[in-house]
MARBA-3410 file (N, C-alpha, C, O; in Angstrom, 1 decimal):
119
39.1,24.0,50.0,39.6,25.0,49.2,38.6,26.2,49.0,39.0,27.3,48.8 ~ 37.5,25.8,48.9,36.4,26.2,48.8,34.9,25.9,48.0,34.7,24.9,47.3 ~ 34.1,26.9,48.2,32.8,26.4,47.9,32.4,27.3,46.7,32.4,28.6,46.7 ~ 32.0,26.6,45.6,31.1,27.3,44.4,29.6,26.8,44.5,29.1,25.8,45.0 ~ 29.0,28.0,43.6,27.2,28.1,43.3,27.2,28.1,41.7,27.3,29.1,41.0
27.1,27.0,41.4,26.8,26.5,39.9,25.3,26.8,39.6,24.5,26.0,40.1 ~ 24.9,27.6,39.1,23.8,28.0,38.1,23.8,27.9,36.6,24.4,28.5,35.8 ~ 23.1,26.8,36.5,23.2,25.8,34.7,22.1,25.9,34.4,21.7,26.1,35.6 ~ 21.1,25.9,33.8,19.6,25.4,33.7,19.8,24.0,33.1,19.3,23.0,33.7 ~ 20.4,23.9,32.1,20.9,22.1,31.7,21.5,21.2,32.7,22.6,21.3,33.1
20.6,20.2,33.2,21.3,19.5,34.4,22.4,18.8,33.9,22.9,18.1,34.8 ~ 22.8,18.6,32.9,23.5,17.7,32.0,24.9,17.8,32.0,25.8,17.1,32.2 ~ 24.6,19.7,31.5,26.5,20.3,31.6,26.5,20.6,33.1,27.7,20.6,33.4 ~ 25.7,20.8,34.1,25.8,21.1,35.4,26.7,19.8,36.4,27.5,19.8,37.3 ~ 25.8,18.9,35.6,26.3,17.9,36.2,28.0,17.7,35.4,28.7,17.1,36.2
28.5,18.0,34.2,29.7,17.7,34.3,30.7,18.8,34.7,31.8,18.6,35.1 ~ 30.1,19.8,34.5,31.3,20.9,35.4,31.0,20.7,36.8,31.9,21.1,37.5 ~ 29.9,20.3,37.5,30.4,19.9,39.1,31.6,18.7,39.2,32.6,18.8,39.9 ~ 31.1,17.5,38.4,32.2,16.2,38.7,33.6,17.4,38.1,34.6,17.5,38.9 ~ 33.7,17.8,37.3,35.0,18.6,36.9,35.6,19.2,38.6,36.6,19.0,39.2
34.4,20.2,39.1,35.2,21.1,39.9,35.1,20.1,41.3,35.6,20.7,42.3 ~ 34.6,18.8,41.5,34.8,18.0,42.3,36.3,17.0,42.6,36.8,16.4,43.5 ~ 36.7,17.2,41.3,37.6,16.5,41.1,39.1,17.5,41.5,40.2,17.0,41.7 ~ 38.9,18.4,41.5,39.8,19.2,41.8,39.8,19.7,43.7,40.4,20.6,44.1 ~ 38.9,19.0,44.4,38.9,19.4,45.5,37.6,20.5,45.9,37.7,21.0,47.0
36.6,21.0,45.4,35.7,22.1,45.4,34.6,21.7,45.9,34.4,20.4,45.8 ~ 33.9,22.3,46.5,32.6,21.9,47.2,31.7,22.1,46.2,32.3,22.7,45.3 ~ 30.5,21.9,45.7,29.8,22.4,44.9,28.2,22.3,44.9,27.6,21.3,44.5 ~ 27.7,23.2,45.3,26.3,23.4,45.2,25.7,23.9,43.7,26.1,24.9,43.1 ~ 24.7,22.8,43.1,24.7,23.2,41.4,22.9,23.3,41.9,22.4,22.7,42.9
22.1,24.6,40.9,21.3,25.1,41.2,20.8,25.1,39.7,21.6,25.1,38.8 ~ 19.3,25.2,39.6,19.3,25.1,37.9,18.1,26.4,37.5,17.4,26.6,36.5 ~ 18.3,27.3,38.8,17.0,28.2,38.3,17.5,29.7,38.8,18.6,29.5,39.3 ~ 17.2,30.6,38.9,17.5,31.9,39.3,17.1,31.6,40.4,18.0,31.4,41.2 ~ 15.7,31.3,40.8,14.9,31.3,42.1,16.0,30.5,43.1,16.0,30.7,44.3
16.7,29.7,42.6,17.3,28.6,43.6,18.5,29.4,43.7,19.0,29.6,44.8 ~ 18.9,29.9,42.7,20.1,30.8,43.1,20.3,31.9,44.3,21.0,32.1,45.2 ~ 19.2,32.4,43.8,18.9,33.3,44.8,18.6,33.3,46.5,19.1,33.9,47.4 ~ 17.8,32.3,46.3,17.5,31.6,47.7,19.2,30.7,48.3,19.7,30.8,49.4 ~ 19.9,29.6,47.1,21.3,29.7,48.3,22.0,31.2,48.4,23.0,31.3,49.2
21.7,32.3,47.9,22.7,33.4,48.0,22.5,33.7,49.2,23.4,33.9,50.0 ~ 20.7,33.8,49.7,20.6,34.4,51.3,20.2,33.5,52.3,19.3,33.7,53.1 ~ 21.1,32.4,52.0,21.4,31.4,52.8,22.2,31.7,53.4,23.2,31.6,52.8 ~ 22.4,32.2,54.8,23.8,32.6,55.4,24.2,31.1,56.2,25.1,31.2,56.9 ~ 23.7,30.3,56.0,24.4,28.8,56.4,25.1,28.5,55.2,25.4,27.3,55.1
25.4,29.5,53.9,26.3,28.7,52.7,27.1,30.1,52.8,26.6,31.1,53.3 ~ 28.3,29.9,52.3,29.5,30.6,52.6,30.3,30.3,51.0,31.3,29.6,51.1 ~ 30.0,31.0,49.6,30.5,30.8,48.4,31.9,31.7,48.6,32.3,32.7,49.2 ~ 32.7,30.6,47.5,34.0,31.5,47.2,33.7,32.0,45.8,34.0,33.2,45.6 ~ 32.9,31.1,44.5,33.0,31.5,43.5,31.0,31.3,42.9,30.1,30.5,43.2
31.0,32.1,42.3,29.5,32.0,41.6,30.2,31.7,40.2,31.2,32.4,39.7 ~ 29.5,30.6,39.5,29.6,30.3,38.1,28.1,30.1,37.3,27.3,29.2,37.6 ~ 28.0,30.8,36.6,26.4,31.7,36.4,26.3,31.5,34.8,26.9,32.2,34.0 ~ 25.7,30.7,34.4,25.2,30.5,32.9,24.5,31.9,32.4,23.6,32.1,33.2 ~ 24.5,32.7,31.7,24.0,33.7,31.3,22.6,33.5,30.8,21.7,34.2,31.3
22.2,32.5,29.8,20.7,32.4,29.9,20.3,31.4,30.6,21.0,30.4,30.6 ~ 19.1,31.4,31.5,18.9,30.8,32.5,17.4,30.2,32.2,16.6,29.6,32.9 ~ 17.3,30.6,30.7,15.6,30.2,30.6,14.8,31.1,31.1,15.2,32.2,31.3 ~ 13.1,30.8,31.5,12.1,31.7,31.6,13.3,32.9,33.4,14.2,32.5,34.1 ~ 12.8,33.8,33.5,12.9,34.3,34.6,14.8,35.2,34.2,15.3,35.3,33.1
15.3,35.7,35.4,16.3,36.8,35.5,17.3,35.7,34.6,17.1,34.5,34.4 ~ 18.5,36.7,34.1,19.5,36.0,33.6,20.6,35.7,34.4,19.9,35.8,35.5 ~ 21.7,35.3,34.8,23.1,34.9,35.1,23.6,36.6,35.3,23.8,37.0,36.5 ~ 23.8,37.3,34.5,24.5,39.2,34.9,23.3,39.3,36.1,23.7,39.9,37.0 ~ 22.4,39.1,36.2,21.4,39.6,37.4,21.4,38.7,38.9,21.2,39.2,40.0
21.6,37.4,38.5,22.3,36.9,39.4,23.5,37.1,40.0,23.5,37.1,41.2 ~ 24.8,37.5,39.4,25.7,38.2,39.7,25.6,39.4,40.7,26.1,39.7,41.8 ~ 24.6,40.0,39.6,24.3,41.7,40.5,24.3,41.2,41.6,25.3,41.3,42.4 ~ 22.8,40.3,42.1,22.8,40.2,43.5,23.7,39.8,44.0,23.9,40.2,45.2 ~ 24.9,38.6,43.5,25.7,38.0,44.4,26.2,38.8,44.9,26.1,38.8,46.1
26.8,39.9,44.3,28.2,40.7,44.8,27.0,41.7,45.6,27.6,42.6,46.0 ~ 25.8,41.8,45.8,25.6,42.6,46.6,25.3,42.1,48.0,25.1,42.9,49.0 ~ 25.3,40.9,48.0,25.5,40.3,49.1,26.6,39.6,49.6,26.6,39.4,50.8 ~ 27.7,39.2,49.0,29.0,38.8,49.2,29.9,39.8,47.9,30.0,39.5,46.7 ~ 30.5,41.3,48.7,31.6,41.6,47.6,32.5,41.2,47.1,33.2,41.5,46.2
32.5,40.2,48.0,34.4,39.5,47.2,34.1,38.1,46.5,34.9,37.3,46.1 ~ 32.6,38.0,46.4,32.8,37.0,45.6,33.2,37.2,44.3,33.1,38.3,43.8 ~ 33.8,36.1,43.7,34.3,36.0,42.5,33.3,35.4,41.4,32.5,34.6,41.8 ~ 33.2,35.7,40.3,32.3,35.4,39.5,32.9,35.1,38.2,34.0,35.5,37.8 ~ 31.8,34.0,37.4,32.5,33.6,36.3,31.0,32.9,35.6,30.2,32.1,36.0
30.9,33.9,34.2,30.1,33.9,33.6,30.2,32.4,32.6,31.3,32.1,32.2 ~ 29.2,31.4,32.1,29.3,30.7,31.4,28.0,31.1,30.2,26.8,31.3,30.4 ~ 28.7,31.0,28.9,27.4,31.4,27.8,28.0,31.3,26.3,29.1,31.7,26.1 ~ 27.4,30.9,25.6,27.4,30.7,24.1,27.4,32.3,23.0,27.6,32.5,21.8 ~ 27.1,33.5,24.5,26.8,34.4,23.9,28.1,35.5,24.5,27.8,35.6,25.7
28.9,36.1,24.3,29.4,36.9,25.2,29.5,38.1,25.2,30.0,38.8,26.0 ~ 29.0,38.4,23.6,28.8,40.0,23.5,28.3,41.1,24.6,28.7,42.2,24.4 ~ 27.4,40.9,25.8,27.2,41.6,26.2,27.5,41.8,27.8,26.7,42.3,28.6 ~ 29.0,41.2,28.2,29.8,41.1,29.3,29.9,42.5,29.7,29.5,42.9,30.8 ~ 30.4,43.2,28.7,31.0,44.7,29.1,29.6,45.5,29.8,29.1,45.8,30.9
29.3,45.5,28.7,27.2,46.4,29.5,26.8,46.1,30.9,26.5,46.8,31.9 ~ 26.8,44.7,30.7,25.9,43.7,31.7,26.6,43.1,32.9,26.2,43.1,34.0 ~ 28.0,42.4,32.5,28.6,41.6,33.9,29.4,42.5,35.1,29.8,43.6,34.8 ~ 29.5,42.1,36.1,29.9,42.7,37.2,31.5,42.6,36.9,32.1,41.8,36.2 ~ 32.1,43.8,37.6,33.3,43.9,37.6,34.0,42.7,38.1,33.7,41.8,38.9
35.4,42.8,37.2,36.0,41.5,37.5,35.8,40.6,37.4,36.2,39.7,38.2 ~ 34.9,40.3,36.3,34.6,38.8,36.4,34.9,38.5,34.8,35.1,39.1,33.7 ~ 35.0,36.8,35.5,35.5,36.0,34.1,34.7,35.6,33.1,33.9,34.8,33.5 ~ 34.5,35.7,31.6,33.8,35.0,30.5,34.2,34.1,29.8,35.1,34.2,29.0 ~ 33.6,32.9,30.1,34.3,31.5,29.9,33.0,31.1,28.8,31.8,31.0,29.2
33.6,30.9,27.2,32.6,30.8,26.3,32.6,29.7,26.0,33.6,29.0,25.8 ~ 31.0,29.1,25.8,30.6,27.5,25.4,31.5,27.6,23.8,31.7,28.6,23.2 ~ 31.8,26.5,23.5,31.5,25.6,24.3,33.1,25.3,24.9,34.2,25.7,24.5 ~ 32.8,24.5,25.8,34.7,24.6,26.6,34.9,22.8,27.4,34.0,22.0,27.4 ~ 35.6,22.6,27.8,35.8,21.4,28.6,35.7,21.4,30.0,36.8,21.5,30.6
34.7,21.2,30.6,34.5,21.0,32.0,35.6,21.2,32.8,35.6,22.0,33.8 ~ 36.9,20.5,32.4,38.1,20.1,33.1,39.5,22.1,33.2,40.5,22.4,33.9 ~ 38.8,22.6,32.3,39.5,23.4,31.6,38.7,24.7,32.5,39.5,25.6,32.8 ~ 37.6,24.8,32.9,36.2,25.8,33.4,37.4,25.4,35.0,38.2,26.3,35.4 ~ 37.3,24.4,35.5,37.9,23.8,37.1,38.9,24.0,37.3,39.3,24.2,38.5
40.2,23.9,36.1,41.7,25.1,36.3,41.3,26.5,36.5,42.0,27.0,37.4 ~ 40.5,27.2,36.2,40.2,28.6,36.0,39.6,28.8,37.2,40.2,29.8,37.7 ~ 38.7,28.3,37.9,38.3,28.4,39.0,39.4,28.1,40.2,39.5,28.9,41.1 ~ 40.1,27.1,40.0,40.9,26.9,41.2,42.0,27.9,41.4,42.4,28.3,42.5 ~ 42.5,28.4,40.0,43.3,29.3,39.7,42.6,30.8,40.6,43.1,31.3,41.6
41.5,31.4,40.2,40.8,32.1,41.0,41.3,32.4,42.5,41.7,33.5,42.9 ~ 41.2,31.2,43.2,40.7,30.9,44.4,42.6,30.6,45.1,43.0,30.0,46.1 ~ 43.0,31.3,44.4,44.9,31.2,44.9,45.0,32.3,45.5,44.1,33.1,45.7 ~ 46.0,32.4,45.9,45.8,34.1,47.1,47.0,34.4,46.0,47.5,35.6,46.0
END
């Protein structure tokens, strides 16, 4: 159906919205740092349908910066912000993309995604 890039720095919730978007059929590569993000982004052996990007990511770039680069290396990726904070989507996130605010149910994050990914 396709492939998402899970960027969490908590391996904890990473790990339950992957078994979430696994369970729905999704491929899922979960990454816990910007640096790792970045490096699957220009991975051209990985092929993303959706980036799902925690906004604070700890020391180093945030989740909207990760974004940035996604879409400047794949434009049709689809993007979908996760964060406790969401006031600053409009300034900061990339067009068309979704803000999905903590706290939420793993199972609930994997309808939204799959939904996405419908033609």
């Amino acid at each position: 159906m396709g492939q998402v890039l899970l960027v969490e720095d908590e391996a904890f919730i990473a790990e339950m919205i992957q078994d979430a978007l696994e369970d729905r059929g999704l491929q899922v590569k979960s990454v816990y740092s910007d640096r790792s993000a970045y490096a699957a982004l220009e991975d051209e052996a990985q092929s993303f349908s959706v980036l799902i990007a925690d906004i604070n990511l700890g020391p180093g770039t945030t989740g909207f910066d990760v974004a940035r680069r996604a879409r400047e290396l794949h434009p049709e990726l689809k993007v979908v912000y996760i964060t406790g904070h969401a006031a600053h989507l409009q300034k900061q996130g990339v067009n068309d993309s979704v803000m999905f605010p903590k706290p939420f149910y793993p199972e609930e994050l994997a309808e939204r995604v799959v939904a996405l990914l419908q033609p």
